[in-house]
C-alpha positions as a printed Julia matrix, in Angstrom:
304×3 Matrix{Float64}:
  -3.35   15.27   -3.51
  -2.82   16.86   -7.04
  -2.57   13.8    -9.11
  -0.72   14.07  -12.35
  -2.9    14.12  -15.83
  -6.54   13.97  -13.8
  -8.64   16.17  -15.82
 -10.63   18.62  -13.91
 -14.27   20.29  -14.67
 -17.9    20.17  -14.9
 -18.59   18.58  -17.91
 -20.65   14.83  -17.92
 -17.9    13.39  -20.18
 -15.49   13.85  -17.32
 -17.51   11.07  -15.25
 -16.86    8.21  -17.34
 -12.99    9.4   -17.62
 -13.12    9.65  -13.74
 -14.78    6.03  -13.63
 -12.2     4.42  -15.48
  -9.32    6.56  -14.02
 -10.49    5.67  -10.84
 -10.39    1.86  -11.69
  -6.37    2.41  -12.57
  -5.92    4.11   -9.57
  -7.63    1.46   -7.24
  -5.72   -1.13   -8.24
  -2.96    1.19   -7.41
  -3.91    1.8    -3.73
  -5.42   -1.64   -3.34
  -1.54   -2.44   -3.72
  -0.55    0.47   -1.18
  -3.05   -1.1     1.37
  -2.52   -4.71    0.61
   0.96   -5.0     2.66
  -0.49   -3.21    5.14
  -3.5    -5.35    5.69
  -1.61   -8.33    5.44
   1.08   -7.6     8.53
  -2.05   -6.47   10.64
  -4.15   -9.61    9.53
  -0.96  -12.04   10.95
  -0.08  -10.07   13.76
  -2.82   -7.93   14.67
  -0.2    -4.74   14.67
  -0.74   -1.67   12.35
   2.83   -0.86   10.74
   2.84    3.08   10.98
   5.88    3.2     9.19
   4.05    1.36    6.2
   4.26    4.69    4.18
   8.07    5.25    5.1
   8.8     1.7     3.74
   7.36    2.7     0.66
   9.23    6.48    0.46
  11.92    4.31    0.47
  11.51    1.86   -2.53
  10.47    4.92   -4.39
  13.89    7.1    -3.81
  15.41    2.82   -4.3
  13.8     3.5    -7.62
  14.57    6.78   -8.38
  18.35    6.43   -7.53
  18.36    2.99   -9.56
  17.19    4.91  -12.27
  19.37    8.21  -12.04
  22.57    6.37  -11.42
  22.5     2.96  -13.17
  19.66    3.98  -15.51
  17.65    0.75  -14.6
  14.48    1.2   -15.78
  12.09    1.02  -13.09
  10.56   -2.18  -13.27
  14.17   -3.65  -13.76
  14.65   -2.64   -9.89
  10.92   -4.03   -8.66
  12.85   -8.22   -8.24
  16.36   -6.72   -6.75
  15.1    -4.09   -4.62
  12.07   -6.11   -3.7
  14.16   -8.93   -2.15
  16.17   -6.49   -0.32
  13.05   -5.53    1.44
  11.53   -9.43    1.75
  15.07   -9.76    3.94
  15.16   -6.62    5.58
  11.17   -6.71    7.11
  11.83  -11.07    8.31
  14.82   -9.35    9.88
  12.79   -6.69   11.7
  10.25   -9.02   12.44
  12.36  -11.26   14.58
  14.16   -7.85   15.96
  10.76   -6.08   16.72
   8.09   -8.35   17.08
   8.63  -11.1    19.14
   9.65   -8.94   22.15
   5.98   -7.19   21.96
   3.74  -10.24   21.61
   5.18  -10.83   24.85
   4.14   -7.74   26.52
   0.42   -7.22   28.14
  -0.26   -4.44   26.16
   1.3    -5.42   22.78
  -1.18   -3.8    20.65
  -0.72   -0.35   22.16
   2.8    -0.48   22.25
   3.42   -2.03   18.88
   1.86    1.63   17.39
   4.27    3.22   19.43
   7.02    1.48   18.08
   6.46    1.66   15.06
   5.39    5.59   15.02
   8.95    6.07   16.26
  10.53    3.55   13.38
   8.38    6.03   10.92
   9.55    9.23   12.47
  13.11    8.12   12.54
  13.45    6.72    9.07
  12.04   10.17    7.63
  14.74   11.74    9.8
  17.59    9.63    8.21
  15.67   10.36    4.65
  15.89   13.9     5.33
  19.89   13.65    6.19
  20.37   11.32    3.24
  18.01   13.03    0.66
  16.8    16.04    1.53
  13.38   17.72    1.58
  13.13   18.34   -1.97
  10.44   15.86   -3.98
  11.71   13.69   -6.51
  10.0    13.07   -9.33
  11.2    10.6   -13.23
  10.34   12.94  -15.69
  11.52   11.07  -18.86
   8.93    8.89  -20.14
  10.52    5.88  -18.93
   7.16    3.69  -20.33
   6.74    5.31  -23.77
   5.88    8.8   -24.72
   2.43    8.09  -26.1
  -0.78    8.31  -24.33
  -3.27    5.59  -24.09
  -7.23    6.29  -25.56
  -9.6     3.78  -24.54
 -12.98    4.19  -24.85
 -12.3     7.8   -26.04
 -10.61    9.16  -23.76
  -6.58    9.24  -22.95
  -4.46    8.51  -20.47
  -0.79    9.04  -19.09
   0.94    5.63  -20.48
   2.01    5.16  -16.98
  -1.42    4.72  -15.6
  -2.24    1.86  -17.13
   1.21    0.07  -16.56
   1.14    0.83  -13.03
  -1.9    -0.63  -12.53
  -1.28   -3.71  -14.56
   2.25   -4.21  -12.32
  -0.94   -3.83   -9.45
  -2.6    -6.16  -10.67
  -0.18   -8.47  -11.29
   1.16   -8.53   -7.55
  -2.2    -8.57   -6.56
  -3.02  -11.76   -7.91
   0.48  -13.28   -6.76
  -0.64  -12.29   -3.15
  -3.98  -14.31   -4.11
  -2.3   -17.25   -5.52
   0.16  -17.13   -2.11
  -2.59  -17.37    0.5
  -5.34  -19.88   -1.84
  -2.68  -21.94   -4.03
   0.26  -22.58   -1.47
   0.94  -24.29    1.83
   2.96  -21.44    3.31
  -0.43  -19.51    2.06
  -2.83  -22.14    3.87
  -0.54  -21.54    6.71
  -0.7   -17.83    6.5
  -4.5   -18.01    6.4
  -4.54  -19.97    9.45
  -2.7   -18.07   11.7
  -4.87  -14.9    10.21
  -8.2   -17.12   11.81
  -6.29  -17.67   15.1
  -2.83  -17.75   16.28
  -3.47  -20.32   18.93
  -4.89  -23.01   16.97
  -2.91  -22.8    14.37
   0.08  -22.83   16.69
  -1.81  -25.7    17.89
  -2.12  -27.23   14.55
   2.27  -27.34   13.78
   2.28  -24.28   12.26
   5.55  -22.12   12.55
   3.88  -19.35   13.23
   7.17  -17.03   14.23
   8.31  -18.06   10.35
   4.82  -17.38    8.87
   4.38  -13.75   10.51
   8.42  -13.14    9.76
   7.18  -13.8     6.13
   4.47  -11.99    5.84
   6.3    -8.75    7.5
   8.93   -9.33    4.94
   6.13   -9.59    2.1
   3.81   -6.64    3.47
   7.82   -4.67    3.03
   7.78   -6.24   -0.64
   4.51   -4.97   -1.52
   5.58   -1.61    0.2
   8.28   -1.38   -2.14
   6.28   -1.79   -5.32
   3.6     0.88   -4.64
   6.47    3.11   -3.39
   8.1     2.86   -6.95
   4.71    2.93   -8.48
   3.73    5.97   -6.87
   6.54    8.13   -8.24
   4.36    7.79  -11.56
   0.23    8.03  -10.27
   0.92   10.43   -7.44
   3.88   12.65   -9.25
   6.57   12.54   -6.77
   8.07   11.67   -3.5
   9.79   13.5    -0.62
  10.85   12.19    2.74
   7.39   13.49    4.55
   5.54   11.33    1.87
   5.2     8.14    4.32
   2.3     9.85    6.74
  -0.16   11.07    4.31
   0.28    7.65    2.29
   0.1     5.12    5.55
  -3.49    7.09    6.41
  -4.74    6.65    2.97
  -3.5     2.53    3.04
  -5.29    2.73    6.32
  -8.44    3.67    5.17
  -8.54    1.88    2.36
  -8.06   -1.3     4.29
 -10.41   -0.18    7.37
 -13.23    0.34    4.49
 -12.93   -2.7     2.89
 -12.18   -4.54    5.91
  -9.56   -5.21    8.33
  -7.41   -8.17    8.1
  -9.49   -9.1     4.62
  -7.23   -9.15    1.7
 -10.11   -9.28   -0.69
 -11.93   -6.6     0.87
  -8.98   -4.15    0.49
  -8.73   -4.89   -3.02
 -12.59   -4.2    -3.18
 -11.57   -0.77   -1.05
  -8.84    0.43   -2.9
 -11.16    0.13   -6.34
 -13.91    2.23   -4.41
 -11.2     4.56   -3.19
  -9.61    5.33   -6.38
 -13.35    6.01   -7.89
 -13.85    8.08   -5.29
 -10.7    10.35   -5.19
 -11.04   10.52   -8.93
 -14.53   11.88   -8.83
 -13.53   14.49   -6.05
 -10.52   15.95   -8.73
 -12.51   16.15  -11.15
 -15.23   17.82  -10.11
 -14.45   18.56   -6.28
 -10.56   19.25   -6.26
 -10.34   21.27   -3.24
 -12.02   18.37   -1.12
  -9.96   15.33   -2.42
  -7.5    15.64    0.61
 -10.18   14.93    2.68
 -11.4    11.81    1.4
  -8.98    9.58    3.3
 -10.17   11.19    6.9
 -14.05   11.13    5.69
 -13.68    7.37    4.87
 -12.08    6.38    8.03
 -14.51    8.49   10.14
 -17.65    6.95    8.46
 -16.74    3.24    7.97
 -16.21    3.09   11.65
 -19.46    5.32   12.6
 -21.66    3.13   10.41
 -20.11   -0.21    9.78
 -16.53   -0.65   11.55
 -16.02   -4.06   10.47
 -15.73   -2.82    6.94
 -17.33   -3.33    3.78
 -16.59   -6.91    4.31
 -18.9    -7.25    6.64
 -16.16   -8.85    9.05
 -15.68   -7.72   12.48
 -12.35   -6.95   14.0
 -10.86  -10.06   15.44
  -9.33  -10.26   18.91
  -5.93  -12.31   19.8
């Protein structure tokens, strides 16, 4: 991963730019994980094609942007609706059918590996292989010095549109009854089914949110990770899944406290270890479940 604007060498200074860099960029992938770790908290399924979903807000974005000139963050509300409807809609397509089966689990990655393969296909025929990338400083043209150092404008705005859908997620699950709800069927499907709780229209929800969330890390990734390409939904879907198996399975405040980590982490590594940032993801995933596989979070992983 060659991020855009990370500055790369030896010299002390560069730690406290990677520090704070690495703060914008966990917020970031806190984001990228957060949909993610809310589908598998409700339903106990991992959505493979979680990267795919966001490859395909960021081409919504790019195309929004190249044909109707919406700026970006103009297309976050439309397009994020779209994909609200479009995951309750899977849900009650997909879903249901598998809770039913013996082996739901298992099958459910198999599923949804084959939704991910086949909507890169379909990107591919639509698209093409080549990245895509907004060029044009759609957020301003000058940088952004704090504390002495400077900063692509669009780090900092991506990570405050982050942040911002961050703490919606946290006022949806603590402030609200569908949240209550949400958190219920998270603790155990069977009481709260056993409690009135709808829990076919909560998990159709949160699918349709965890899509939402997909969407908005997809469109923010065209500006922290450069570009996008139909192939871009595996690499991303193993980095959301280690962020959210480090801070801790079906814990939404444990993936924010992974993604921060994360983004420290792979903003150390290109500055002063470029060559081995790739690997970070794979090292994370291999060690948090050698040495502590319920996560940061201390939680262990929860059986239906």
């Amino acid at each position: 991963m060659n991020l855009p604007g990370a500055q790369k060498g030896w010299s002390p200074d560069m730690l406290e730019f990677s520090l704070i860099a690495g703060i914008l960029f966990g917020l970031f992938f806190a984001l990228v994980g957060m949909g993610l770790n809310l589908v598998f908290g409700v339903m106990r399924i991992v959505n493979l094609a979680h990267g795919d979903f966001m490859m395909l807000g960021a081409f919504g974005a790019f195309w929004a942007y190249n044909l109707l000139g919406w700026n970006p963050l103009v297309t976050i509300p439309v397009q994020g609706l779209a994909f609200v409807l479009a995951g309750m809609a899977l849900y009650y397509l997909l879903v249901p059918r598998l809770v039913a089966l013996k082996d739901f689990e298992m099958i459910s990655l198999v599923l949804f590996f084959g939704l991910s393969q086949t909507i890169e296909a379909l990107a591919v025929l639509a698209f093409g292989n080549n990245p895509r990338s907004i060029f044009q400083p759609v957020f301003g043209q000058a940088p952004v010095h704090f504390l002495g150092r400077t900063f692509p404008v669009a780090w900092p705005v991506s990570a405050a549109v982050s942040l911002f859908f961050l703490i919606l997620v946290y006022f949806y699950l603590y402030r609200t009854r569908a949240g209550y709800a949400t958190r219920a069927v998270m603790a155990s499907r069977d009481e709260a089914s056993a409690s009135g709780v709808n829990v076919d229209r909560i998990s159709a929800l949160t699918f349709g949110l965890g899509l939402l969330l997909a969407s908005v890390a997809g469109m923010l990734s065209l500006f922290m990770l450069g570009s996008v390409s139909p192939d871009f939904g595996g690499n991303i879907t193993i980095t959301a899944f280690a962020v959210i198996v480090f801070g801790g399975l079906g814990d939404p405040v444990g993936t924010v406290l992974g993604g921060l980590l994360y983004g420290i982490g792979l903003m150390v590594m290109e500055s002063y270890l470029s060559s081995w940032a790739n690997i970070l993801p794979y090292v994370l995933l291999l060690a948090t479940l050698l040495v502590k596989p319920g996560g940061i979070m201390g939680k262990e992983v929860r059986h239906v």
